[in-house]
Each structure stands twice: as structure tokens, then as C-alpha cells.
C-alpha positions in Angstrom: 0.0 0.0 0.0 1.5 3.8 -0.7 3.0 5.5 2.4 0.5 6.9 4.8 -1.3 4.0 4.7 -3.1 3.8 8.2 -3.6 0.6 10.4 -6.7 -1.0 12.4 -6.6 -3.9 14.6 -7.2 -5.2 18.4 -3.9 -6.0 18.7 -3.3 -2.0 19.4 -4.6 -0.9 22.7 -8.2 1.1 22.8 -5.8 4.6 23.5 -3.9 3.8 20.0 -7.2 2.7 18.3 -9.2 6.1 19.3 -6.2 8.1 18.4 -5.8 6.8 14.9 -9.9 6.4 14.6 -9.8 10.4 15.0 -6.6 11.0 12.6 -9.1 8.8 10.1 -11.9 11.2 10.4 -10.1 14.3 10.6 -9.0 13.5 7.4 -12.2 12.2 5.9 -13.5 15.7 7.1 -10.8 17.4 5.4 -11.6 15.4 2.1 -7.8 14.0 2.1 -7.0 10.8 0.4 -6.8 8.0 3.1 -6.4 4.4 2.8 -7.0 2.0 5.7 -6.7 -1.7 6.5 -8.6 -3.0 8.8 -9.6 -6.4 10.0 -13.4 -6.7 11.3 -12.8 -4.5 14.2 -13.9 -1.8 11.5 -17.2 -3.5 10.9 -18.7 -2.7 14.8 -19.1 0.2 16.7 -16.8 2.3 14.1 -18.3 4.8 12.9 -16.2 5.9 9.5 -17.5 7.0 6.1 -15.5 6.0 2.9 -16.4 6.4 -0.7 -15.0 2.9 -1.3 -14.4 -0.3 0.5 -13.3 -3.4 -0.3 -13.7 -6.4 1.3 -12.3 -9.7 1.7 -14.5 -12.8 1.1 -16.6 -13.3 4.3 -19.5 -14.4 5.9 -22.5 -12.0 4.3 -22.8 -10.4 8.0 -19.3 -9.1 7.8 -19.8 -8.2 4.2 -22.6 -6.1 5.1 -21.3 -4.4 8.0 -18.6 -3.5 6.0 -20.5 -2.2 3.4 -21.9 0.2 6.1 -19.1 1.9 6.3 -19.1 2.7 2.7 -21.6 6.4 1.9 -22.5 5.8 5.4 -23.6 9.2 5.7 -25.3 9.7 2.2 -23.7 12.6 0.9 -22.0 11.1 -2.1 -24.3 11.9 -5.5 -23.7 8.2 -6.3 -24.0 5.1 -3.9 -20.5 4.4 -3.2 -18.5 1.2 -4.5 -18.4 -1.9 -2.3 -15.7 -4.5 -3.7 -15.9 -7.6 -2.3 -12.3 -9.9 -3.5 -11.1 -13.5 -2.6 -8.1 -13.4 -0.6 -4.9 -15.3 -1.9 -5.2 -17.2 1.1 -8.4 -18.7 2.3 -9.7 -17.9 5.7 -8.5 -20.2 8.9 -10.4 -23.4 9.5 -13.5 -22.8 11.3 -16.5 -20.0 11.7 -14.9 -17.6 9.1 -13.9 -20.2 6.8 -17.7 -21.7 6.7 -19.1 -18.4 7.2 -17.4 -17.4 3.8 -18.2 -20.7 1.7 -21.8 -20.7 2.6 -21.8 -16.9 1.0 -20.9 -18.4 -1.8 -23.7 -20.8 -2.0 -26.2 -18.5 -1.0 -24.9 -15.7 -4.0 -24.1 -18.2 -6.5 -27.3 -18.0 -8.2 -27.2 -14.0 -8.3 -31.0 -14.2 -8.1 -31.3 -11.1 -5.9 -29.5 -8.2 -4.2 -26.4 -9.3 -2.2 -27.8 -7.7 0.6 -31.6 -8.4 0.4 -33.2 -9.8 3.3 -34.3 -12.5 1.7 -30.6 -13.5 0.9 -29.6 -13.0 4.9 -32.6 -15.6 5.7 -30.6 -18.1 2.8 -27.3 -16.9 4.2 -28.2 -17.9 8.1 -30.3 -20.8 7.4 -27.6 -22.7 5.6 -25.0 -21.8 8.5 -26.8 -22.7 11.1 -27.9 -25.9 10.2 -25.4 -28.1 9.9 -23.7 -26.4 13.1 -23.9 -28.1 16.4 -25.5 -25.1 18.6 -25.4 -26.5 22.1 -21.9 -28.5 21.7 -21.3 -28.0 26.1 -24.7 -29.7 26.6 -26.2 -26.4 28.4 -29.9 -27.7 27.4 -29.1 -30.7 28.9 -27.4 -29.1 32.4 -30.2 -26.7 32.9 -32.8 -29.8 32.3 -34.4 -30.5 35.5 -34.4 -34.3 36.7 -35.9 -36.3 38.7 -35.7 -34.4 41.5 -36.2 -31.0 40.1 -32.3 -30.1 40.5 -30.6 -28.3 37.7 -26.7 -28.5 37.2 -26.6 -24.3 37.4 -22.7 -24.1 38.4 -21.6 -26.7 35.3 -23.8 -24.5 32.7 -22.2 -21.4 34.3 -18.9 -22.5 33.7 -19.1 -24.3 30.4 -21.6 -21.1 29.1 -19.4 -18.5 26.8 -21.7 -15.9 25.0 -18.2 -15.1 23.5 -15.8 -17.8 23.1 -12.9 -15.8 24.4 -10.7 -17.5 26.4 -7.6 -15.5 25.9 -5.7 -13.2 28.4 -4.9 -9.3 28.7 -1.7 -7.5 29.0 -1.0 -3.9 29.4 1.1 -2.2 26.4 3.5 0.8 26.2 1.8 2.8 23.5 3.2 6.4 23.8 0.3 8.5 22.1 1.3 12.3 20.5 -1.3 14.1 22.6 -1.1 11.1 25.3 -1.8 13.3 28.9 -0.9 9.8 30.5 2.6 8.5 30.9 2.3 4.6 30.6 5.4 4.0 32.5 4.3 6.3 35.1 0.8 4.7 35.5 2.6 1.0 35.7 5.0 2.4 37.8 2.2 3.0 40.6 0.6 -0.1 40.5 3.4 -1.4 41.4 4.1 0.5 43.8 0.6 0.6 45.6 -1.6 -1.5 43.6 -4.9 -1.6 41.8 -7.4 0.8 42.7 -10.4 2.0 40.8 -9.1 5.0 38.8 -5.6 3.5 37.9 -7.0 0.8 36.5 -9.5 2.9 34.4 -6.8 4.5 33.1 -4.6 1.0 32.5 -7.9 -0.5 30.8 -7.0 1.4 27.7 -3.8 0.2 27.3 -4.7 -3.1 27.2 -4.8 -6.2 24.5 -6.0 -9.4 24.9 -3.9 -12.3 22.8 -4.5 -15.9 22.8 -3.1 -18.0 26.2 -0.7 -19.2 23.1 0.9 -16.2 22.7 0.8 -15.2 25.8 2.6 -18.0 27.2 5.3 -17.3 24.5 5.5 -13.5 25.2 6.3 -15.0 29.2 8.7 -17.6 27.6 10.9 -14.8 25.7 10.8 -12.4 28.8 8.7 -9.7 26.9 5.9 -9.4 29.5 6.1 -9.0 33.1 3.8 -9.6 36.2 3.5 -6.1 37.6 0.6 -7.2 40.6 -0.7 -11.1 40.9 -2.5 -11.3 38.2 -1.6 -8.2 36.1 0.4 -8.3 33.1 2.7 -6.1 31.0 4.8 -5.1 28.3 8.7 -5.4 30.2 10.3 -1.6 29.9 12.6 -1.7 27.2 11.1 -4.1 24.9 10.1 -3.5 21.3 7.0 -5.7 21.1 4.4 -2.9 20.5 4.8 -0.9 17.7 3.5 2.4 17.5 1.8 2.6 14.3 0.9 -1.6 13.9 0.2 -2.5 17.8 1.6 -5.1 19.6 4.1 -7.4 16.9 3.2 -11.1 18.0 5.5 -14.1 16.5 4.7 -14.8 13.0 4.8 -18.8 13.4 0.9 -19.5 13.5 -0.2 -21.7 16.2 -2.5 -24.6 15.8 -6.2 -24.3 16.7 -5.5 -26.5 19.5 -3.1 -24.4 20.2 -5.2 -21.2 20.8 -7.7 -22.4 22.9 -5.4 -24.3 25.1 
């Protein structure tokens, strides 16, 4: 991509990501050329308006979230251009990789408007139905026996709304117009500990990585406990970059090995 090219993912800190979200906007404002790559953290909650956006091959949710971020404020005297492309490489096994192939099937006939609603009922009905929905067995926990008892504390524990099993760290991101010094902020905690307004502050220097990468981060001495439980980017390292976020291994772990 030319120079200038701006940068969007969670693996920069919410502090980095509403600085560079407002750099992004100020320039849309100004009517400045600017180009941004994103993965899906775009597609929720962001609110950015592009004349164009292109989108790698995805489940037609994604597709159309991204496509809300093209025109999204009508003032263009033309619709906008949406672009959805297939990758060189295909998706990761799993959700995305499905998600993507049954958009495929559901399009393939072009009988309608990528985004009509009758092509989102197509789009979720094929999904869903060859996916297991209840793969912990929650139906069956919260099923009362014989004796009217219900296995509540199992379901609790085996229930994930969000299948997010990773773990957080605390970054050194050193923002322009940053009022907060990082180092200054980690140097209290460990001086006195947590309490409620430090760690509002520290909550938006954080990332969350998979317990993979975190236990290699702690294997190569790049993170540090700084109280029981709380970890952090070690002074003097260069894992966090301040334009890309935090620069994880390049080796790609196993599925196993994420969720481990």
C-alpha cells in the first residue's frame, strides 16, 4: 500500500485505536486521500465514512457491515462502491472459513441483491444448520431431573456468550497528545496496587492475545507480572509498535493451540 497508509486492529490498545480512529476522520472531514486496513474490528461500533471499501471474502454479515461503512452518511451523489475480492489465502479453519463458503452458496445464483433480506434468511439458514448449537450440553445441564435439581454451576462454567478465552496485557503505547505516561501509570501499581481510577486509566492500554501467545510473550521475557495477576509489556522491549500495535511471532499456532 503507498505510504501513509493507516492501520486497524485489536492487537493496538483502545488509547492507539481512538487516536488513529480520530486521525481517520479528521482526514475524511478534510476530504484527504486516506487508505485503511482493517480487519473486522472496523465492521462494529466504528463509525467511519469512505467512498470505497473493499472487502475480503466473508461471511454476508461481515460483508454487510462492511458495506456500512461505505456512503454511510449519504452525501455522495452516487452510492458508493463496495468490492468484495477473494483473498490469496483462504480464511483459517473454522467460523470464518464456513461463514465465507456458505456466502458463496447462497450468492451463486445471483437471483437477488447481495444484501436483500431475503438473501440473509438463505445466508443464516444454511450456516446454522449443519452447526452443532449446544456442543457443552447447556440444554441438557439446565434440564431439571428427577428431583427438580438443575446442574446451574456446570452451565455457568461451560456457558461462553463469546468464546474468548484469551488473556490481557497492558502495552507501552506512547500516544502524541497522550496526557498519561504509561510508564508512570505502571510504575504506581506497582508500587501501591490496583485501585479504581488506575486501572480505568490502564484499561485502555490493554490487548488481549490468545493463552498461546501469551505464554510465548512470558517464555521470551517480553511481558512482566507487575501485581498477581496483572500483566505487562517489560520496559525496554520492542514488542508494540507504534503505528501496527503489539508485533506477536509470526509462526501461527495450531487451533489446539489457541484455545489451550
Amino acid at each position: 500500500m503507498p505510504e501513509g497508509t493507516i492501520h486497524l486492529s485489536a492487537l493496538m490498545c483502545g488509547r492507539h485505536r481512538s487516536a488513529v480512529i480520530a486521525q481517520i476522520k479528521e482526514k475524511l472531514r478534510r476530504g484527504e486521500p486516506v487508505r485503511v486496513v482493517s480487519t473486522q474490528l472496523v465492521e462494529a461500533g466504528v463509525d467511519l465514512n469512505f467512498p470505497v471499501v473493499y472487502r475480503a471474502l466473508a461471511g454476508l454479515d461481515s460483508i454487510a457491515q462492511a458495506a456500512g461503512r461505505c456512503n454511510r452518511e449519504g452525501r455522495l451523489p452516487d452510492k458508493g462502491r463496495v468490492v468484495v475480492f477473494v483473498p490469496p489465502q483462504p480464511a483459517p479453519p473454522g467460523i470464518l472459513r464456513r461463514a465465507a463458503s456458505k456466502t458463496v452458496s447462497v450468492l451463486a445464483g445471483g437471483q437477488s441483491s447481495p444484501l436483500a433480506r431475503d438473501s440473509f434468511s438463505r445466508f443464516f439458514r444454511v450456516f446454522y444448520d449443519d452447526s452443532d448449537l449446544d456442543k457443552h450440553g447447556i440444554e441438557r445441564l439446565l434440564t431439571p431431573n428427577g428431583e427438580l435439581a438443575c446442574q446451574f454451576r456446570t452451565a455457568a462454567q461451560k456457558f461462553h456468550l463469546i468464546d474468548d478465552r484469551g488473556e490481557s496485557l497492558l502495552v507501552r503505547y506512547h500516544g502524541e497528545k497522550d496526557k498519561d505516561d504509561i510508564a508512570m501509570l505502571l510504575a504506581k501499581l506497582k508500587q501501591d496496587g490496583p485501585s479504581r481510577w488506575l486501572m480505568r486509566k490502564l484499561q485502555r492500554y490493554s490487548v488481549n492475545v490468545s493463552k498461546w501467545h501469551f505464554r510465548q510473550l512470558q517464555d521470551d521475557h517480553q511481558i512482566e507480572e507487575v501485581w498477581p495477576g496483572i500483566w505487562a509489556q517489560m520496559e525496554g522491549t520492542t514488542i508494540y509498535d507504534q503505528t501496527l500495535g503489539l508485533i506477536l511471532d509470526a509462526a501461527a499456532p495450531s487451533a489446539r493451540d489457541l484455545v489451550l
